[in-house]
N, C-alpha and C positions, 0 to 999 in steps of 0.2 A: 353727474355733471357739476351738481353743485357741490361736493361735499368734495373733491380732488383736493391733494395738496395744495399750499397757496408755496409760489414758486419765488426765492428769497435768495440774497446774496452766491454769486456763486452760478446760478442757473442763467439756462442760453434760453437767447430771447425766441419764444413761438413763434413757426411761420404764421403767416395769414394769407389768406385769400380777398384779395382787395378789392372782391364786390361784394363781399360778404362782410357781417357787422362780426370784431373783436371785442371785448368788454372785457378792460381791465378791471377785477371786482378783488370786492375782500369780503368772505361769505356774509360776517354779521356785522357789515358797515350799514347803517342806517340811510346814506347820502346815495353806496351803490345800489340799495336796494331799490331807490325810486328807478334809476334806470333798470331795471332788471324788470321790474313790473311795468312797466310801457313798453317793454321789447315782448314781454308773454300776452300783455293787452294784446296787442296790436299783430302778437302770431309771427312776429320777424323770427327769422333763425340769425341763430347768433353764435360763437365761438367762444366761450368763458374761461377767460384765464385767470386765476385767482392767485394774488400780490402779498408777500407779508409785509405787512407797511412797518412791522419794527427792524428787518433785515432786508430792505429795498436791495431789489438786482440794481448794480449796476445799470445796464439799458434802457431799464426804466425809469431810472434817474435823469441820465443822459436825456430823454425821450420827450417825460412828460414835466408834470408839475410836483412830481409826486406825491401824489394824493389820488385817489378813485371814488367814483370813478371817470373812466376813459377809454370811451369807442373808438374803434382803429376803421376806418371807411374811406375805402378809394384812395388808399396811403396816407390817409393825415390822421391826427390823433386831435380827440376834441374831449376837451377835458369838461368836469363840474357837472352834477348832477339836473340841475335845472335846465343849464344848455344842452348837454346831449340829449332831454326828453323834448325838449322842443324840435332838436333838430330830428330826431325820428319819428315827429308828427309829420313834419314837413317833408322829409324824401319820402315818407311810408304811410299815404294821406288817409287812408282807410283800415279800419275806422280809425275816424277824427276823434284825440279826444278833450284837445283844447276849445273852445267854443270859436265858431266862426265869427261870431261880433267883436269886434277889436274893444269894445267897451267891457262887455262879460269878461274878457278873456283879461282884461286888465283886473277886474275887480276880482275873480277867481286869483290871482297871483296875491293881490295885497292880502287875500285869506289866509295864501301860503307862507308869506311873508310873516306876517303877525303869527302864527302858529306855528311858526318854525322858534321865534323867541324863547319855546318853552326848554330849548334845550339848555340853557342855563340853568334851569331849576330844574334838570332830570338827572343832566350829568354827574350831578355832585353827589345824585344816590345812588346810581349804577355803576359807574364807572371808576376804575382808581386815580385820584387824582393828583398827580406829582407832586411829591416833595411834602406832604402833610396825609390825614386820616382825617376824612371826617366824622363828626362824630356820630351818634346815634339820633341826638336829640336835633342837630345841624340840618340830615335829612329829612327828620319829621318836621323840621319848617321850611325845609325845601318842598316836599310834597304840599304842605299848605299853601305854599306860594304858589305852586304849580297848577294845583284846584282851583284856587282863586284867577287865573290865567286861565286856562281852561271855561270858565263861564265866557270869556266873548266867541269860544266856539259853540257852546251850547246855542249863545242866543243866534249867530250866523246860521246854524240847521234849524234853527225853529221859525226864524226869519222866510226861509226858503221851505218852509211844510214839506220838504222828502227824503224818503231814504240816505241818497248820497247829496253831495252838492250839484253834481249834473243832474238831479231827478228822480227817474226809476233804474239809471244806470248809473256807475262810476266815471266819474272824468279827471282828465290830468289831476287838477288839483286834490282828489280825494287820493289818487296815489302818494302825490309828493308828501300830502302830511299823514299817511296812513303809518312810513315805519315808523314811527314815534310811539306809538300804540302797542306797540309788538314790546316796546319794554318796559311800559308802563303797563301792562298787563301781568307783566312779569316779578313785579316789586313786590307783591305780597309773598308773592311765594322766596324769594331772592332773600327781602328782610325775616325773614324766618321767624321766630319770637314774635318780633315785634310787630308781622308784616300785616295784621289787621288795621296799622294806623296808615295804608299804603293801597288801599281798597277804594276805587273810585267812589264818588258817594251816588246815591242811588238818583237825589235830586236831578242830577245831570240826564233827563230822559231821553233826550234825541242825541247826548250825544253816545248811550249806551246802545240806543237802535241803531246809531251810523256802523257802531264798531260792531255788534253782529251781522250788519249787510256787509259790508268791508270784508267779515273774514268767509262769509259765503262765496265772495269771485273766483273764480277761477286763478286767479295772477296770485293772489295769497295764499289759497288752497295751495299751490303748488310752491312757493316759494318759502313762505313765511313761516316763522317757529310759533309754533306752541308757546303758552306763556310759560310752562314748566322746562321747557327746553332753551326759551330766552335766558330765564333764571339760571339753569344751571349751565350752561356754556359758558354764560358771565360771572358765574362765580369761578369756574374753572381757569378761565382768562385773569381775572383779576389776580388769583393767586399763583399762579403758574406763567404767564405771558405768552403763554402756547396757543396756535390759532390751532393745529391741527388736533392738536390733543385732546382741546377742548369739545371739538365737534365732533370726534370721534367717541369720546366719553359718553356725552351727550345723544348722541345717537339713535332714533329709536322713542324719543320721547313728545 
């Protein structure tokens, strides 16, 4: 289900079934991923249609915002990853996993907010970044920056004494900032050579116990890669620009 071609210029648009949840996704987008994991929390069935966002269909253009992802439900299409996991808290109430107190439920957001910043300082080392290379030395002060960034989550989980930010379970917000992890786990193995300067530091204790609870759930188990298969997908992508190729390569690991 996850692994199907991503369907690119040229391709006719899937039916759907309009009480049933659609998910325009892009396998290893980080933004579709949080939807993706509040649809497995929460045990929705879904219909996964996977997007090449370097060769947008046509209709999909027409459609959406161009970007994923985007749930198709009851004939409308609801773009952004933060809005569509809200809204399938709210049609799909059980289990809840934003907090019922409208104050919590603000303060979990400002968490995800401030730890979503870090993708400035992740990008530059995973990803290829148009029109320049950066350097070697570039990213190992990116990673430092990023460590450094990183301690106001360490002190948020130690603040809160448990496992996730909702407790003894996972909630909304430990999903939204969870795919982040998934390639940040991935950098050492990714920088090869050099990838011991790419190694979380060990200081960081809660927040190395959040990312072992994290990858024990269910919603991860099932969705999320391997750091050895983050790595290589995204080196596969970075120098080929191939979604399928990559995951195909990659497969298996």
């Amino acid at each position: 289900m996850w692994e199907e071609p991503h369907l690119e210029q040229g391709s006719e648009k899937p039916t759907s079934d309009e009480d049933k949840i659609q998910l325009y996704n892009m396998r290893f987008c980080p933004f579709a991923e949080r939807t993706v994991l509040t649809l497995l929390a929460k045990k929705i069935p879904f219909d996964n249609v996977n997007i090449n966002l370097k060769k947008k269909p046509d209709w999909f253009l027409a459609s959406t915002m161009g970007k994923v992802p985007v749930i198709v439900h009851r004939g409308k299409n609801i773009p952004e990853s933060l809005i569509t996991c809200d809204y399938l808290d709210e049609v799909f109430p059980e289990p809840r996993l934003s907090p019922s107190d409208p104050l919590q439920k603000a303060l979990d957001r400002v968490v995800v907010e401030k730890q979503s910043a870090m993708m400035r300082h992740l990008y530059p080392i995973f990803a290829k970044v148009p029109n320049r290379e950066v350097t070697v030395d570039e990213k190992m002060q990116h990673f430092k920056d990023l460590v450094a960034h990183l301690e106001t989550f360490e002190e948020e989980l130690k603040m809160r004494g448990t496992p996730y930010l909702g407790g003894d379970s996972p909630v909304m917000a430990d999903y939204m900032i969870w795919p982040y992890f998934e390639r940040i786990e991935g950098l050492p193995i990714l920088m090869g050579d050099v990838g011991d300067n790419f190694v979380l530091p060990t200081h960081l204790e809660n927040l190395h116990i959040w990312i072992k609870a994290m990858r024990s759930t269910e919603p991860v188990k099932a969705y999320g890669f391997s750091p050895k298969r983050m790595a290589t997908l995204t080196k596969i992508y970075n120098e080929t620009d191939g979604y399928d190729n990559a995951l195909k390569e990659s497969s298996g690991m």
